[in-house]
N, C-alpha and C positions, 0 to 999 in steps of 0.2 A: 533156591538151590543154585550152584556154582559148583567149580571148578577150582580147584587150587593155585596157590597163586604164591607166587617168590619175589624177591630182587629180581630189577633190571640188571646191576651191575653191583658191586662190594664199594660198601663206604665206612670210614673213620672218623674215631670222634675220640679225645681224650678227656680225660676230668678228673677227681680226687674222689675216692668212695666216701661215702658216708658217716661211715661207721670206723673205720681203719684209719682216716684222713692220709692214703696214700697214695700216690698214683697213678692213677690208670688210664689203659690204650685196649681201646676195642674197634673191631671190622666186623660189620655183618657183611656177610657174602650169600650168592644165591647157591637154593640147593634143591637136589632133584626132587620129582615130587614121591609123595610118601615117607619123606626123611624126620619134616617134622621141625623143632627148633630145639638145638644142639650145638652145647656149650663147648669148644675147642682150649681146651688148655695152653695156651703160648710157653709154656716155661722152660726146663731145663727137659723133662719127656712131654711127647705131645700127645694127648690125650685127650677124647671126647666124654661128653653126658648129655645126654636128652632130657631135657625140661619135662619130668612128667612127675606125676604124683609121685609115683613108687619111689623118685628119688629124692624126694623131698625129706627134709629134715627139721627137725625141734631150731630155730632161734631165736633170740630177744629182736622184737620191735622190725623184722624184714623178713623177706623169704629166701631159701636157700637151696639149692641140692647139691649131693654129696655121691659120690661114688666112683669107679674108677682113677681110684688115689686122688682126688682133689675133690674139692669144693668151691663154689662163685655164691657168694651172697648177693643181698641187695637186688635182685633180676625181677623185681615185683612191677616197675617202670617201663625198662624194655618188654619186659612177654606184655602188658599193656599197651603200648603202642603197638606191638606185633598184634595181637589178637583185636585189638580197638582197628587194625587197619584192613585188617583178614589175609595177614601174609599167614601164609600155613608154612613156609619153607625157607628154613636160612642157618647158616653156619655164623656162628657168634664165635670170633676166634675172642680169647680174655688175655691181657698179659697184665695177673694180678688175679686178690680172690677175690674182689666184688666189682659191679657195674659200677663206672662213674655213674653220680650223684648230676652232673650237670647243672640245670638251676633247680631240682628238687621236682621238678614237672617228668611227662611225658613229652613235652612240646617239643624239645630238641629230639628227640631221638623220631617223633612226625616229620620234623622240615628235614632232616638224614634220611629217612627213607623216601621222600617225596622227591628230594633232589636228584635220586638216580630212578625214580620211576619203579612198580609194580607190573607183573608182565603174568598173565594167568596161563597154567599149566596145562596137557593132556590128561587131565586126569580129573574126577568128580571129587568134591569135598562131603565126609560125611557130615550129617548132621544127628546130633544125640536128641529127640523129642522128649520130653518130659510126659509121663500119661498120668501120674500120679504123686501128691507132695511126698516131700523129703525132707525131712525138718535137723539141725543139731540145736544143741543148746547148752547156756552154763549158767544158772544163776538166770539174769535179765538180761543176757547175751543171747542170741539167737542168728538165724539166717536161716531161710527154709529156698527151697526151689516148688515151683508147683506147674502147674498146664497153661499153656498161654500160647495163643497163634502165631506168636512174633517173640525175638528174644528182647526182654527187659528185666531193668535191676530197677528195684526201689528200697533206697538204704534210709535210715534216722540215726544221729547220732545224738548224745544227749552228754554235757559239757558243765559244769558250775563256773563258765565264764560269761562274761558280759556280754563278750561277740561273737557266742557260739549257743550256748544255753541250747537248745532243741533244734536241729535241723532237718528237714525231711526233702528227697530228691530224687523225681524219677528218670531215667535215661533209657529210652527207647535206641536200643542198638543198631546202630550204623558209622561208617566208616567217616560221612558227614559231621552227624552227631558227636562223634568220639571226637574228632579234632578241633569241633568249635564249643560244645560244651564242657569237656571232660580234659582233653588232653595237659589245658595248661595250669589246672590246679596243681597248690604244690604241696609235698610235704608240711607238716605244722609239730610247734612243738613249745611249753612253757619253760621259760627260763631257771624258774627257779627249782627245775629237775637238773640243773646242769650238772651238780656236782657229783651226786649219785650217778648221772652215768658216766662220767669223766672216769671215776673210780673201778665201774667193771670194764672201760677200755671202749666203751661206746662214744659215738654221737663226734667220734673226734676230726670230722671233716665238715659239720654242720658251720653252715653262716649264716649272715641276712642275705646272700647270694643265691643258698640254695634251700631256705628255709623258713616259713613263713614263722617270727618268733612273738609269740603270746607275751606280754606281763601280765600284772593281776588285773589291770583294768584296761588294757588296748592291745595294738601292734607294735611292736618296735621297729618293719621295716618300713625304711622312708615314703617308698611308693604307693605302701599300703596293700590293699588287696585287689587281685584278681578277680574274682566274681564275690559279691555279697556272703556267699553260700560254699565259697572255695573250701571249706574244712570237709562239708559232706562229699564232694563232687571228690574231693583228693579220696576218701572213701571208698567212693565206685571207681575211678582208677585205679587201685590197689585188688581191689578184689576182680575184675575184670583180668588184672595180670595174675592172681593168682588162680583163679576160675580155668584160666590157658590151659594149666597142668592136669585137666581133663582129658587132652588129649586131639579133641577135635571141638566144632562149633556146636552149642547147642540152641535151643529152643523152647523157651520157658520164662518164669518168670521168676527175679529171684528178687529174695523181703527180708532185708539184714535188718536189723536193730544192734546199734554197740556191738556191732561185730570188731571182725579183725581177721588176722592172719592164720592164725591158728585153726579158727571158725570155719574160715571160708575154706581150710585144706581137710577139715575133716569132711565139709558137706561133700566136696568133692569124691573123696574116699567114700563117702557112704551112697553116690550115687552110683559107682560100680560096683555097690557091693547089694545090689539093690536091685538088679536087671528086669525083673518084673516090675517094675515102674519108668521103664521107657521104653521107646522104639527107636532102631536107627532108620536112617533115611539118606538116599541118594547114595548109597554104598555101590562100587563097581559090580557090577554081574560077572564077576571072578570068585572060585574056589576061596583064594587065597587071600582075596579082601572081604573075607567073613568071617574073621577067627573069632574065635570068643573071648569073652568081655577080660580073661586076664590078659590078652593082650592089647588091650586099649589102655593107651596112645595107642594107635596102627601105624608105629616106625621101627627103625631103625635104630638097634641100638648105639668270728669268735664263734666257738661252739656253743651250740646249745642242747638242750632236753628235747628228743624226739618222741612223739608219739608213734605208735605202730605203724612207720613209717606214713 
């Protein structure tokens, strides 16, 4: 159990999205506690949204939310390093609709928050217990949550490639953990998808910069690969940043098979919708920090073929 915990101080980092190949400039800034992590629109009206399930929306191959006239794609990376670091609280100002892409990792947006420091808050952070599984599923697609004393992901992915074929990887959750095993996998993605998504307007900011790119029988970036296993590990990054949009930390253990984006925001959704299968825990001894479960979050309102980011 903890305490909540924000920015030392606001830091900037700019890059080209993903998907849009256009420019982008973003600041996380600290924010009070109970605020949560909350998207600031830069543009012509400025506008916020809070990173949570309920605003989450249907997109190809990333994650997205939508509401109060805008939308930011792409934010499956940052809320990743967010939640991989246990910042519970930060103002994400965007000027643009999606996260830079970066080099396709988490890693940048760890040494951005590292460099102005974590500073823990007055306030207790809750935690969601799992008491009972929770399973979704499509076909041979799955991710279940179930009871576990410590939080952990065990993902497999399964590939008709030479250097992917069957992967299987557990990461036992910590702020350690997350930055030396998990943080710096990157995105992946086969070449010979390019054109198909060039055509619905995707994938148009992907490089060997920010992308690890597959042919039919190796890698095409020159340095090659990050860890052995970098395709599943970028898996539990992805799902770790889309997990955030629960709301707060949990406790449990979660077992994707061929999951994805979609997957992993249904379990989410179906674990509040679910509440007799878990407990909270470490909630303040306040009235008003015990609403019920509809309001959890407890805040404030050359390219190539990508795989599900």
């Amino acid at each position: 159990m903890r305490n909540q915990q924000t920015l030392a101080a606001a830091v900037t980092c700019s890059g080209i999205g993903l998907h849009s190949g256009q420019p982008v400039t973003m600041m996380l800034r600290p924010a009070p506690p109970n605020t949560g992590v909350v998207f600031v629109n830069k543009g012509d009206a400025i506008t916020s949204l809070l990173a949570s399930i309920e605003h989450c929306v249907p997109t190809e191959l990333c994650t997205a939310i939508d509401g109060n006239g805008f939308q930011v794609r792409t934010i499956e990376h940052i809320l990743s390093a967010l939640a991989g670091l246990e910042i519970d609280n930060v103002y994400i100002d965007v000027m643009g609709s999606e996260v830079p892409v970066m080099d396709g990792s988490a890693a940048p947006f760890v040494h951005l928050i590292q460099s102005v420091g974590v500073i823990a808050q007055e306030r207790r952070q809750p935690f969601l217990k799992i008491t009972a599984p929770i399973e979704v599923s499509e076909g041979a697609r799955r991710v279940r949550i179930e009871p576990s004393v410590t939080p952990r992901i065990t993902y497999t992915i399964h590939y008709d490639h030479p250097l992917i074929k069957t992967q299987t990887y557990t990461h036992d959750c910590s702020p350690h953990s997350f930055e030396k095993q998990i943080a710096a996998a990157r995105t992946f993605g086969f070449l010979h998808e390019v054109q198909a998504l060039w055509a619905r307007g995707l994938g148009q900011g992907g490089t060997l910069d920010n992308t690890v790119v597959l042919s039919k029988d190796g890698v095409m970036n020159q340095a090659g690969l990050r860890f052995l296993n970098e395709f599943v590990r970028h898996k539990i990054l992805d799902l770790i940043g889309d997990f955030s949009l629960l709301g707060m930390s949990f406790i449990g253990h979660i077992i994707a098979e061929r999951s994805g984006h979609a997957l992993h925001t249904r379990l989410v959704r179906q674990i509040l919708e679910q509440p007799e299968k878990w407990v909270l825990l470490n909630m303040e001894p306040l009235a008003e920090e015990t609403r019920p479960v509809a309001h959890i979050p407890r805040r404030q309102s050359s390219p190539v073929a990508l795989q599900a980011s």
